[in-house]
The first five atom37 places (N, CA, C, CB, O) and aatype in JSON, in Angstrom:
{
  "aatype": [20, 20, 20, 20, 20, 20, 20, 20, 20, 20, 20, 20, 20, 20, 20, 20, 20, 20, 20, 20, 20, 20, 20, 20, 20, 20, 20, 20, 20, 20, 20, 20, 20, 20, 20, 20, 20, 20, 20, 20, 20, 20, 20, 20, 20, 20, 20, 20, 20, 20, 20, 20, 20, 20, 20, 20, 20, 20, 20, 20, 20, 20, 20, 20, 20, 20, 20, 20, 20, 20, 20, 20, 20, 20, 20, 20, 20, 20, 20, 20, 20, 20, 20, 20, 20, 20, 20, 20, 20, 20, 20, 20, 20, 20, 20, 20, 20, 20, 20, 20, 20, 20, 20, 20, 20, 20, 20, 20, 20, 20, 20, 20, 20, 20, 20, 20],
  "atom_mask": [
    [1, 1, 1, 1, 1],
    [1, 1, 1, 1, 1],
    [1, 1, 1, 1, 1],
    [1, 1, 1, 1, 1],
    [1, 1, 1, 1, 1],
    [1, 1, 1, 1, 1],
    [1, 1, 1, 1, 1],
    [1, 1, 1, 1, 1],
    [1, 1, 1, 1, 1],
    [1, 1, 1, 1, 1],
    [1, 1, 1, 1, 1],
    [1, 1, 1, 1, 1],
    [1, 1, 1, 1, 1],
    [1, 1, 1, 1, 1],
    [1, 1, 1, 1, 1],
    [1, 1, 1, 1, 1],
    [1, 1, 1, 1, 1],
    [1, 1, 1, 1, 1],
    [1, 1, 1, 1, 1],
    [1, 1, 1, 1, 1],
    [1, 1, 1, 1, 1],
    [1, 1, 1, 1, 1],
    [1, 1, 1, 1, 1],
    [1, 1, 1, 1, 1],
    [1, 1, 1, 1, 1],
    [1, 1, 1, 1, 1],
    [1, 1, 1, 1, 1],
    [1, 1, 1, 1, 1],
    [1, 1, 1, 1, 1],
    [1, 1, 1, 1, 1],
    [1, 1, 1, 1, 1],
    [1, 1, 1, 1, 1],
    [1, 1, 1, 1, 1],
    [1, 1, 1, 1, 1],
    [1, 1, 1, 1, 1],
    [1, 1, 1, 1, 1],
    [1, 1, 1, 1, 1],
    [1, 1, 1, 1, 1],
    [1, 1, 1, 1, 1],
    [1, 1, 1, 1, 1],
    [1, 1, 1, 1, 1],
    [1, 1, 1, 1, 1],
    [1, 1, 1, 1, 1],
    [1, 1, 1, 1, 1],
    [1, 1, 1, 1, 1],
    [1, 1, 1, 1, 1],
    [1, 1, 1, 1, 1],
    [1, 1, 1, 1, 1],
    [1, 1, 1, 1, 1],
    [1, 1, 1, 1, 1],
    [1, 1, 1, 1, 1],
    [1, 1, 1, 1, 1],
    [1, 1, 1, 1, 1],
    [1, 1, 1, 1, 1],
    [1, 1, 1, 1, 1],
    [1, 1, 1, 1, 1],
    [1, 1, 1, 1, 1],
    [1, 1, 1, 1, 1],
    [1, 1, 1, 1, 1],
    [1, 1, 1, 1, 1],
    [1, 1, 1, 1, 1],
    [1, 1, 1, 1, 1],
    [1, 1, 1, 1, 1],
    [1, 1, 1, 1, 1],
    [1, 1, 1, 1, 1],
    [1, 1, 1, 1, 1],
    [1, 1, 1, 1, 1],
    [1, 1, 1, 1, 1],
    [1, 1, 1, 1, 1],
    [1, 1, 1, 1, 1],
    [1, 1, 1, 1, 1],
    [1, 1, 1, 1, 1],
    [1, 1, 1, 1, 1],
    [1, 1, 1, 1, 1],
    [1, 1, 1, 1, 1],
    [1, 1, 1, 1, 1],
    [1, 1, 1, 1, 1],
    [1, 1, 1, 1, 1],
    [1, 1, 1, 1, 1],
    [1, 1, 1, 1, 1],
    [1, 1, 1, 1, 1],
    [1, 1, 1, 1, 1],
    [1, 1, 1, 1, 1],
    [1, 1, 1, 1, 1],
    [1, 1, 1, 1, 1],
    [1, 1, 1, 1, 1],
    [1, 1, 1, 1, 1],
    [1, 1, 1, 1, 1],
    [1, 1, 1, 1, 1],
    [1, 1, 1, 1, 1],
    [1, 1, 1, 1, 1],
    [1, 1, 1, 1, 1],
    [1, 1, 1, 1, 1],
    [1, 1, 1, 1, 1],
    [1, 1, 1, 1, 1],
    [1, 1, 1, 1, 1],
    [1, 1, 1, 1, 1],
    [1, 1, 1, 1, 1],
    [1, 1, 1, 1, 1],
    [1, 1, 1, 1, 1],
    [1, 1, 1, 1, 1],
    [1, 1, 1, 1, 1],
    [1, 1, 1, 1, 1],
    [1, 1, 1, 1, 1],
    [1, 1, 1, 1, 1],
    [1, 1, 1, 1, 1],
    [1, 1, 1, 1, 1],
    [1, 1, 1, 1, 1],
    [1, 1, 1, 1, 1],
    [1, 1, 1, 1, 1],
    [1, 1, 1, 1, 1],
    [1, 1, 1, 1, 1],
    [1, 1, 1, 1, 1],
    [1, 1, 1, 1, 1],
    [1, 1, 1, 1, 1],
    [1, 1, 1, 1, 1]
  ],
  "atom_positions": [
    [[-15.49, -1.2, -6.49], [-15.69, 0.17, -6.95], [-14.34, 0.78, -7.32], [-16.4, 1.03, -5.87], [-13.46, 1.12, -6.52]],
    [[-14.3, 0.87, -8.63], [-12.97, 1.79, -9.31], [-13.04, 3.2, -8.47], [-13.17, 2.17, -11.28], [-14.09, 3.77, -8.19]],
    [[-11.66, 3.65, -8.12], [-11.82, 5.02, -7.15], [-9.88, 4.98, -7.45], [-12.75, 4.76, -4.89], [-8.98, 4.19, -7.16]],
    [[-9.97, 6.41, -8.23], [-8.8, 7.16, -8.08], [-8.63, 8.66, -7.48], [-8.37, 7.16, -9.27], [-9.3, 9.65, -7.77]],
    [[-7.11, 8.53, -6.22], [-7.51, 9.75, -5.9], [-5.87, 10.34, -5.88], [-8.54, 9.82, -4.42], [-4.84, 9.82, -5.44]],
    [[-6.11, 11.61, -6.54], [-5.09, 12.38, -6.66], [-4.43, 13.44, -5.73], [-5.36, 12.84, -7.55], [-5.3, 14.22, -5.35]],
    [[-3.53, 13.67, -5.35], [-3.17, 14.31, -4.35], [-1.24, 15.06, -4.16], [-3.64, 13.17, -3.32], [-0.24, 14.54, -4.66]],
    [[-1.25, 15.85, -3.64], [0.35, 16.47, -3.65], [0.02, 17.78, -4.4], [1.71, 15.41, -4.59], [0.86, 18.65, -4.16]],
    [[-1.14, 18.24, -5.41], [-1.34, 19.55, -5.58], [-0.84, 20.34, -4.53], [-2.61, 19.79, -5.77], [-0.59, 20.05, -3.36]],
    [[-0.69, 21.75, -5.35], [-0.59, 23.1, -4.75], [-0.05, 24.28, -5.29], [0.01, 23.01, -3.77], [-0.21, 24.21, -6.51]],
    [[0.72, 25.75, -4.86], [1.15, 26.42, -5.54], [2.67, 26.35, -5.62], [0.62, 27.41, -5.27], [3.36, 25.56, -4.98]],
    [[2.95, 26.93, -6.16], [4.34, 26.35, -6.27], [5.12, 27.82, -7.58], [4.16, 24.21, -7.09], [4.7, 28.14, -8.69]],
    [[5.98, 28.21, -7.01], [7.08, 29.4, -7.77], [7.52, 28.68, -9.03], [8.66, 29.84, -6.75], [7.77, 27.48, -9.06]],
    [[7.6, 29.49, -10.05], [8.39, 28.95, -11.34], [10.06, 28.55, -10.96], [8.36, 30.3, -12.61], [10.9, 29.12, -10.25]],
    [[10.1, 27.36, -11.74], [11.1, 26.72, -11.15], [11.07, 25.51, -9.91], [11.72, 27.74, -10.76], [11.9, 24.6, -9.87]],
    [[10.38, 25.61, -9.28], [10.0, 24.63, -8.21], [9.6, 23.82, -8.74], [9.2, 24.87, -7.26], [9.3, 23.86, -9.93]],
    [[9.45, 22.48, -7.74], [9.37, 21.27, -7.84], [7.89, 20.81, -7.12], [10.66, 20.71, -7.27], [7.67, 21.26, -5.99]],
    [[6.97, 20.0, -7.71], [6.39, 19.22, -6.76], [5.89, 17.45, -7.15], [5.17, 20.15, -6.4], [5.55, 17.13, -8.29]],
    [[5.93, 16.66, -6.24], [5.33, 15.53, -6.62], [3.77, 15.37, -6.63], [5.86, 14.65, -5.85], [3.1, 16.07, -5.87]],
    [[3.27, 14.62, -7.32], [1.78, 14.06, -7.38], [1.85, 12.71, -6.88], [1.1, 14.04, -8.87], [2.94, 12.14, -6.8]],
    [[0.64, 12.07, -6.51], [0.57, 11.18, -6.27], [-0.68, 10.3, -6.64], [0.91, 11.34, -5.33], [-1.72, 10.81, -6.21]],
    [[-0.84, 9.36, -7.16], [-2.79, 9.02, -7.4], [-2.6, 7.33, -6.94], [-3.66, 9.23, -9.74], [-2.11, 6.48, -7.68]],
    [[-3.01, 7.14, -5.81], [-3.72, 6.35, -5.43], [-4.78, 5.59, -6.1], [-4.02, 6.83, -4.68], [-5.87, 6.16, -6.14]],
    [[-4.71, 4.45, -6.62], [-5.96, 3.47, -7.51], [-6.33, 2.35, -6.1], [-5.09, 2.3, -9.38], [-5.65, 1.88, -5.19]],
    [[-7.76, 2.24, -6.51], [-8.44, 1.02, -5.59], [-9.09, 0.52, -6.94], [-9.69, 1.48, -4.08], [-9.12, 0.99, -8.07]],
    [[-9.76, -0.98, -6.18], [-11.06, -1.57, -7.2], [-10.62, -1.75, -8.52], [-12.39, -0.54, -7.36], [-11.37, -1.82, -9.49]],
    [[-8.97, -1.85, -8.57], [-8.57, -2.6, -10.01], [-7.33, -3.76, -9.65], [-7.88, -1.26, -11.29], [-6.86, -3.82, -8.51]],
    [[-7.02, -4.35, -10.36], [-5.58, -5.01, -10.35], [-4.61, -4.3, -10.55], [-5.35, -5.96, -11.2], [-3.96, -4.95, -11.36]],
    [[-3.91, -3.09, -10.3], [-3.07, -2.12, -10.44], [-2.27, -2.61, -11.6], [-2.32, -1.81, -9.21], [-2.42, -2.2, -12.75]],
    [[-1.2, -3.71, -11.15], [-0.11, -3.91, -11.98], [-0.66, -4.36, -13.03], [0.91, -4.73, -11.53], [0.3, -4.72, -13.7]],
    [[-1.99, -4.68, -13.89], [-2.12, -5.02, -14.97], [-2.3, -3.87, -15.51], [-2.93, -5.91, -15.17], [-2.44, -4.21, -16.68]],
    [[-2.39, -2.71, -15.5], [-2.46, -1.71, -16.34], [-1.15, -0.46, -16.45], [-3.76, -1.17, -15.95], [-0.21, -0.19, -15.71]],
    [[-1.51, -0.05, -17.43], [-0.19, 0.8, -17.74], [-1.45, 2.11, -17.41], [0.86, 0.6, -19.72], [-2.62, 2.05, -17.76]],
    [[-0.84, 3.14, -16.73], [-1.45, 4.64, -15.81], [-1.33, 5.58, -16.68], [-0.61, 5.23, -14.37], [-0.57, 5.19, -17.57]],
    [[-1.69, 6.58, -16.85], [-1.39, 7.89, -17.35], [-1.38, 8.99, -16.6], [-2.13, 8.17, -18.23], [-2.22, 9.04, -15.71]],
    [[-0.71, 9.78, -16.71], [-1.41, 11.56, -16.44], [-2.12, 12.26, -17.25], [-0.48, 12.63, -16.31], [-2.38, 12.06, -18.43]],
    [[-2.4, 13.06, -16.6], [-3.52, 13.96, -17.63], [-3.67, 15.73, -17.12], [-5.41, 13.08, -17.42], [-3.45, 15.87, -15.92]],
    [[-3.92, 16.71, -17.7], [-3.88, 17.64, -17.04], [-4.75, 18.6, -17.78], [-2.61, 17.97, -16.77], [-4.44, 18.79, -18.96]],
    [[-5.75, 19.23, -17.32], [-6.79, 20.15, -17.78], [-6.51, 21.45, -17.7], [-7.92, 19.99, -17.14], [-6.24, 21.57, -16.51]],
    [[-6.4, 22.6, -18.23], [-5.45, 23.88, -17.9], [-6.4, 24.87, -17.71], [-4.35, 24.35, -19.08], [-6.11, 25.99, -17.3]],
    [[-7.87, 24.37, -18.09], [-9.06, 25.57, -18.2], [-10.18, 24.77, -17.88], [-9.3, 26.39, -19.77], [-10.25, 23.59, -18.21]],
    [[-10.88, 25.25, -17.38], [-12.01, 24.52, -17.89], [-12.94, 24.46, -19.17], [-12.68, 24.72, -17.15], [-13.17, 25.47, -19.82]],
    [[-13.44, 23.25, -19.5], [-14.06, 23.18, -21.07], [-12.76, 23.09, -21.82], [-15.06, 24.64, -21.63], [-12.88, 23.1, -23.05]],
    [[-11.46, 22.99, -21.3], [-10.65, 22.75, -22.23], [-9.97, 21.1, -22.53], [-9.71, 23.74, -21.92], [-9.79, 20.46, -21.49]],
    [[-9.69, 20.56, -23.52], [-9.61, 19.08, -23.29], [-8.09, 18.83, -22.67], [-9.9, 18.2, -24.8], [-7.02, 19.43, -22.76]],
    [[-8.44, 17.9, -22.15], [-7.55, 16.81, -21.23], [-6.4, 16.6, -21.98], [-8.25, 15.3, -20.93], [-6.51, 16.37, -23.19]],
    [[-5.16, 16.65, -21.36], [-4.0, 16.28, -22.2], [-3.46, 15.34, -21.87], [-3.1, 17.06, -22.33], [-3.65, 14.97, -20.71]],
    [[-2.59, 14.56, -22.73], [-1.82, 13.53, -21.87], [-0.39, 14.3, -21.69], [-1.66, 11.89, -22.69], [0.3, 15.02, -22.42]],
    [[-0.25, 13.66, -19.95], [1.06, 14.36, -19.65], [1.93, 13.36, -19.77], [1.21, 15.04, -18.29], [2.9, 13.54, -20.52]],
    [[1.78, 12.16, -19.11], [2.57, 11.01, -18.95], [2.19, 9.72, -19.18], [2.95, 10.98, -17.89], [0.98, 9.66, -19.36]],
    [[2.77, 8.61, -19.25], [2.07, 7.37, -19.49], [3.41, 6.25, -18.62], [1.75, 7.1, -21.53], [4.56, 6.68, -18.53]],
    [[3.17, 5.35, -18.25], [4.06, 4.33, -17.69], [3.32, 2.87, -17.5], [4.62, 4.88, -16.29], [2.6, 2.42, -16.61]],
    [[3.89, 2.3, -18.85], [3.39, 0.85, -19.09], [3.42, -0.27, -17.99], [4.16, 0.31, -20.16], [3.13, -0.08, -16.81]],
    [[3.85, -1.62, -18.62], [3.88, -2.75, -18.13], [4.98, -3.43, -18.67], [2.75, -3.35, -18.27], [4.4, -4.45, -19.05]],
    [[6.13, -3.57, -18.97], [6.92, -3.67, -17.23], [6.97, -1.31, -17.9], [9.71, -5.36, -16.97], [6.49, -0.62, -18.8]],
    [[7.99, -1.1, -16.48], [7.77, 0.18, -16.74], [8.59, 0.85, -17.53], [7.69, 0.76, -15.78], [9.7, 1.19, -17.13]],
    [[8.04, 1.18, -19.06], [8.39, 1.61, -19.91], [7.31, 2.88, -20.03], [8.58, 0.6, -20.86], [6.08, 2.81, -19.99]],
    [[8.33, 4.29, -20.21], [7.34, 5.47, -20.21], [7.53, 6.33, -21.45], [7.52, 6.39, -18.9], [8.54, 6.3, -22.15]],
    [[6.23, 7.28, -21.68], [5.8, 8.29, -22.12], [5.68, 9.35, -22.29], [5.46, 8.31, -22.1], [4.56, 9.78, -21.99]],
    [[6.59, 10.21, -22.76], [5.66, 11.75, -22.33], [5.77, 13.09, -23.17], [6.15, 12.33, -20.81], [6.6, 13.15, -24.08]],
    [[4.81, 14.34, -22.82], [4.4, 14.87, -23.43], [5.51, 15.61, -23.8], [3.42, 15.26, -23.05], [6.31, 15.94, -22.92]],
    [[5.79, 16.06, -25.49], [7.28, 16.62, -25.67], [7.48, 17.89, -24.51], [7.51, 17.29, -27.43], [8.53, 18.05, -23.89]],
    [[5.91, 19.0, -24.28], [5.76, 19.92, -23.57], [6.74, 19.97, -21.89], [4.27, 19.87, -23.55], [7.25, 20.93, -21.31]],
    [[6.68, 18.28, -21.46], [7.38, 18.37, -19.71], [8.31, 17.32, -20.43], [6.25, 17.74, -17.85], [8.72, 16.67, -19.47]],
    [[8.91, 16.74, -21.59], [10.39, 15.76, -21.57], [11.22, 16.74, -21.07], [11.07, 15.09, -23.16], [11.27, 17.97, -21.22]],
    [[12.06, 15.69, -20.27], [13.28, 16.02, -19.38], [12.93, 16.87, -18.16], [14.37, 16.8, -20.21], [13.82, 17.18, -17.37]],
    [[11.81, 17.21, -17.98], [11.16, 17.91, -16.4], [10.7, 17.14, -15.3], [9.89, 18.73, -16.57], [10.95, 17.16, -14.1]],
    [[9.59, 16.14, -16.38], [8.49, 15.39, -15.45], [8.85, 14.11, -15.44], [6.98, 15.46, -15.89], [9.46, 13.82, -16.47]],
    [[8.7, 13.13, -14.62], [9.26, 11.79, -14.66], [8.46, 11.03, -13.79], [10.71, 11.7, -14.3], [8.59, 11.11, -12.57]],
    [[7.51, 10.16, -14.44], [6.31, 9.14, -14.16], [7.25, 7.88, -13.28], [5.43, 8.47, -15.92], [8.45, 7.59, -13.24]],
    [[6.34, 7.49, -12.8], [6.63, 6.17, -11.6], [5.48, 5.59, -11.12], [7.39, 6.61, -10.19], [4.43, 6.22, -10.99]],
    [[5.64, 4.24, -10.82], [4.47, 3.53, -9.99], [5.09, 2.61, -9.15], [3.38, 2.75, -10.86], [6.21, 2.16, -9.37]],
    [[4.39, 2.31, -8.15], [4.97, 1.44, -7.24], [3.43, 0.2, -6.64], [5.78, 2.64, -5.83], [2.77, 0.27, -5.6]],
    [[3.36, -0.44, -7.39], [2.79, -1.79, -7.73], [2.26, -2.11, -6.23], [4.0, -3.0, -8.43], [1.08, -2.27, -5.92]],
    [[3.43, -2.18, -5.32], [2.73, -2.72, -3.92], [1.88, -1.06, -2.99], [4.44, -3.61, -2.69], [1.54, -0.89, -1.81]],
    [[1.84, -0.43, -3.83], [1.2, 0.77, -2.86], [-0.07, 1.0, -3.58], [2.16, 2.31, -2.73], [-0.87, 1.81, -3.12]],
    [[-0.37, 0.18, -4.97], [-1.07, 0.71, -6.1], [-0.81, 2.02, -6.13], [-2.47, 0.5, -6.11], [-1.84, 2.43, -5.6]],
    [[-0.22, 2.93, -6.35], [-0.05, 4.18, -6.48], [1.15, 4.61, -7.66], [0.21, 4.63, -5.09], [2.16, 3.93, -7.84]],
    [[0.82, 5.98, -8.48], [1.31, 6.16, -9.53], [1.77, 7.64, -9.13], [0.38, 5.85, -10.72], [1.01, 8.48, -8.65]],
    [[3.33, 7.87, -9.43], [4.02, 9.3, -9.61], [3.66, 10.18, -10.44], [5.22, 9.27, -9.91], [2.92, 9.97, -11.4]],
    [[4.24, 11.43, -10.07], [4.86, 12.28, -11.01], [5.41, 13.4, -10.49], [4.03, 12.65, -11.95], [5.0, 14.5, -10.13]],
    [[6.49, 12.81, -10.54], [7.8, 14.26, -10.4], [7.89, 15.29, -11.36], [9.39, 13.79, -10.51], [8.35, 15.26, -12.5]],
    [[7.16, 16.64, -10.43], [7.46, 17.66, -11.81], [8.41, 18.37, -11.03], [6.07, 18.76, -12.57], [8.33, 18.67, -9.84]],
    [[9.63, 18.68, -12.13], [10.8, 19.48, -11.59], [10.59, 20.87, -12.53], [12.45, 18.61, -11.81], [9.65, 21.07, -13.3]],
    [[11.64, 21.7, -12.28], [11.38, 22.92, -13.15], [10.05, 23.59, -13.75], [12.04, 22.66, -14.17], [9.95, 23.97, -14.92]],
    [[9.33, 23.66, -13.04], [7.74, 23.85, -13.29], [7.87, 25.25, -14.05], [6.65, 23.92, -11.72], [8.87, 25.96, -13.96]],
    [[6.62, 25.59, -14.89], [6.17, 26.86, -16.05], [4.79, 27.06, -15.41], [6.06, 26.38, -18.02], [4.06, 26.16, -14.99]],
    [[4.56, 28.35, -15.4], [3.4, 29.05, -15.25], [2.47, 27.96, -16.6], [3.7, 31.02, -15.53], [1.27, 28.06, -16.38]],
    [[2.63, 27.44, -17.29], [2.2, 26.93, -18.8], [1.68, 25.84, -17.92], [3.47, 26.55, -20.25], [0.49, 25.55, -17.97]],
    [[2.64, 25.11, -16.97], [2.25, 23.64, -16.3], [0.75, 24.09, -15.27], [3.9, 22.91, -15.08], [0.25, 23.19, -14.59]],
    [[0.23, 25.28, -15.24], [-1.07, 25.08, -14.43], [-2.05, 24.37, -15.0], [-1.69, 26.25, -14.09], [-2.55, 24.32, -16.13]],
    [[-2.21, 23.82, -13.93], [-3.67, 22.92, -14.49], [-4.11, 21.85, -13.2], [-3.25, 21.74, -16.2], [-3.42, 21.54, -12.23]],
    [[-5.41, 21.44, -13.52], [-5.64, 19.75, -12.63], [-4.82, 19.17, -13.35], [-7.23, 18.77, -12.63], [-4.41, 19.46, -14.47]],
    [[-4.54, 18.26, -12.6], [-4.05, 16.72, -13.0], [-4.64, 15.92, -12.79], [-3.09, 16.2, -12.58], [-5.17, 16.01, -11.69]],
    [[-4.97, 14.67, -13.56], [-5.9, 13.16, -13.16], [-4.96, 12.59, -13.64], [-7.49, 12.65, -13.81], [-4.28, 12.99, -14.58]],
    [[-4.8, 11.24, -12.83], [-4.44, 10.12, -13.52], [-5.93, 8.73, -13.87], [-3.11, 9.56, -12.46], [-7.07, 8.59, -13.43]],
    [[-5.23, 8.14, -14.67], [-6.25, 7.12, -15.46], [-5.37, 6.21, -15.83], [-7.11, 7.67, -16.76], [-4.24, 6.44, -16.26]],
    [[-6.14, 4.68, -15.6], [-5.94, 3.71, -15.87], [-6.08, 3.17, -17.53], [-6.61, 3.22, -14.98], [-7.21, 2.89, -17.95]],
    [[-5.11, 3.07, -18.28], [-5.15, 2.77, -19.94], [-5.8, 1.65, -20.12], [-3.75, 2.59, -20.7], [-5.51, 0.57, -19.6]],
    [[-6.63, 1.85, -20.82], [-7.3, 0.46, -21.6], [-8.77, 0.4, -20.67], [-6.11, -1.33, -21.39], [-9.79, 0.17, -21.32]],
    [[-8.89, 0.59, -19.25], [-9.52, 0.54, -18.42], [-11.06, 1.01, -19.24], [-8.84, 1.3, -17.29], [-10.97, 2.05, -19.89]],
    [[-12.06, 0.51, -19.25], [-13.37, 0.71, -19.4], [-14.76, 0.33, -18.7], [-13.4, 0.39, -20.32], [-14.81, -0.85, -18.35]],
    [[-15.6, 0.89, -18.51], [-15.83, 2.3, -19.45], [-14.67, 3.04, -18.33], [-17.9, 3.19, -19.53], [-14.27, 2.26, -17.47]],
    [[-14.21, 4.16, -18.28], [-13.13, 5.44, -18.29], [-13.19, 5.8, -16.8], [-13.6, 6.91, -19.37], [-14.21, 6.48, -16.68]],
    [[-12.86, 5.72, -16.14], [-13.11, 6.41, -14.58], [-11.89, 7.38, -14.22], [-13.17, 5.12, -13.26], [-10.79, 7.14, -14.72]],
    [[-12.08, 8.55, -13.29], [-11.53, 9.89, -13.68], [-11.83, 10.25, -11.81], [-12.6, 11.0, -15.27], [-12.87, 10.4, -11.17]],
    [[-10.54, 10.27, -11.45], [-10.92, 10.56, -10.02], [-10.95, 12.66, -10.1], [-9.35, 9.62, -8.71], [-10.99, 13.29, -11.15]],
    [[-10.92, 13.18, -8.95], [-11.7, 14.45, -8.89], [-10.43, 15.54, -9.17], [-12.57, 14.65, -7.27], [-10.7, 16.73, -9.34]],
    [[-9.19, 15.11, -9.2], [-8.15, 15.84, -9.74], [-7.25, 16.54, -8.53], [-8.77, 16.9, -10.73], [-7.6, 16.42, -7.36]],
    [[-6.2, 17.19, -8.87], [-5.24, 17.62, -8.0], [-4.85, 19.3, -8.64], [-3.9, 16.39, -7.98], [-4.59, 19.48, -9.83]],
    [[-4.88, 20.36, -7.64], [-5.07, 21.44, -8.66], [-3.1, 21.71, -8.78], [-6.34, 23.09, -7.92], [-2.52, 21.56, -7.7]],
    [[-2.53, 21.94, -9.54], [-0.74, 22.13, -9.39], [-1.56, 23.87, -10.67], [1.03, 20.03, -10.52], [-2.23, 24.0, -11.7]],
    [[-0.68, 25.05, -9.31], [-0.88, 26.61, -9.95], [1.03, 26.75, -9.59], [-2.4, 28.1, -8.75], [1.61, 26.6, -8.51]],
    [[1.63, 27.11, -11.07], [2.63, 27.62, -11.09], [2.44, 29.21, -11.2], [3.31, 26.99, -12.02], [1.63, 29.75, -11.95]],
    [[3.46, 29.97, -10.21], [2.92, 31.36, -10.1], [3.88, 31.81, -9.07], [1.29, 31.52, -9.68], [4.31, 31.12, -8.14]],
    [[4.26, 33.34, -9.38], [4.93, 34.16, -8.82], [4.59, 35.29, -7.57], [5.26, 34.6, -9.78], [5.48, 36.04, -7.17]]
  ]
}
C-alpha cells in the first residue's frame, strides 16, 4: 500500500524558517525522483514547489529559488524541504509525490501558515 505522510507543518512569522518532512512507504523510494507541491486555497491547483531526481539533481519553483532547498535521504525513505525566509505568499498545504509514480497517490498534506 502506497502511503505518503507529510509532516513539520505549522505557523511560522515572516522570515522564519521551517522544515517539512514526507515520509514514503509501499514504493522503492530510491527509484523515483519526489516532488513538492503546495495548494494555497482550496479548489485552487497544486503547484510544483520542488523536485529532486535520481542521482540528486534538483528543481524549483522560480517563486522559493534561493529560499527552499529539497533533500532526500534514501535510507529513511523520506524527502525534505527546507523553507528559509518564508512570505505570507508561501501559505499553503504541502504534499509531496512520487514522479512518474501511477496511477498518482497524494498523502493528506502538511498545513505551513506564514503570518504575523
Amino acid at each position: 500500500q502506497v502511503q505518503f505522510v507529510e509532516s513539520g507543518g505549522g505557523l511560522v512569522q515572516p522570515g522564519g524558517s521551517l522544515r517539512l518532512s514526507c515520509a514514503a512507504s509501499g514504493i522503492i523510494f530510491r527509484f523515483y525522483a519526489m516532488g513538492w507541491y503546495r495548494q494555497q486555497a482550496p479548489g485552487k491547483q497544486r503547484e510544483l514547489v520542488a523536485t529532486i531526481s535520481i542521482p540528486d539533481s534538483t528543481n524549483y519553483a522560480d517563486s522559493v529559488k534561493g529560499r527552499f532547498t529539497i533533500s532526500r535521504d534514501n535510507a529513511k525513505n523520506t524527502v525534505y524541504l527546507q523553507m528559509n525566509s518564508l512570505k505570507p505568499e508561501d501559505t499553503a498545504v504541502y504534499y509531496c509525490k512520487a514522479e512518474g509514480l501511477r496511477p498518482e497517490y497524494w498523502g493528506k498534506g502538511t498545513l505551513v501558515t506564514v503570518s504575523s
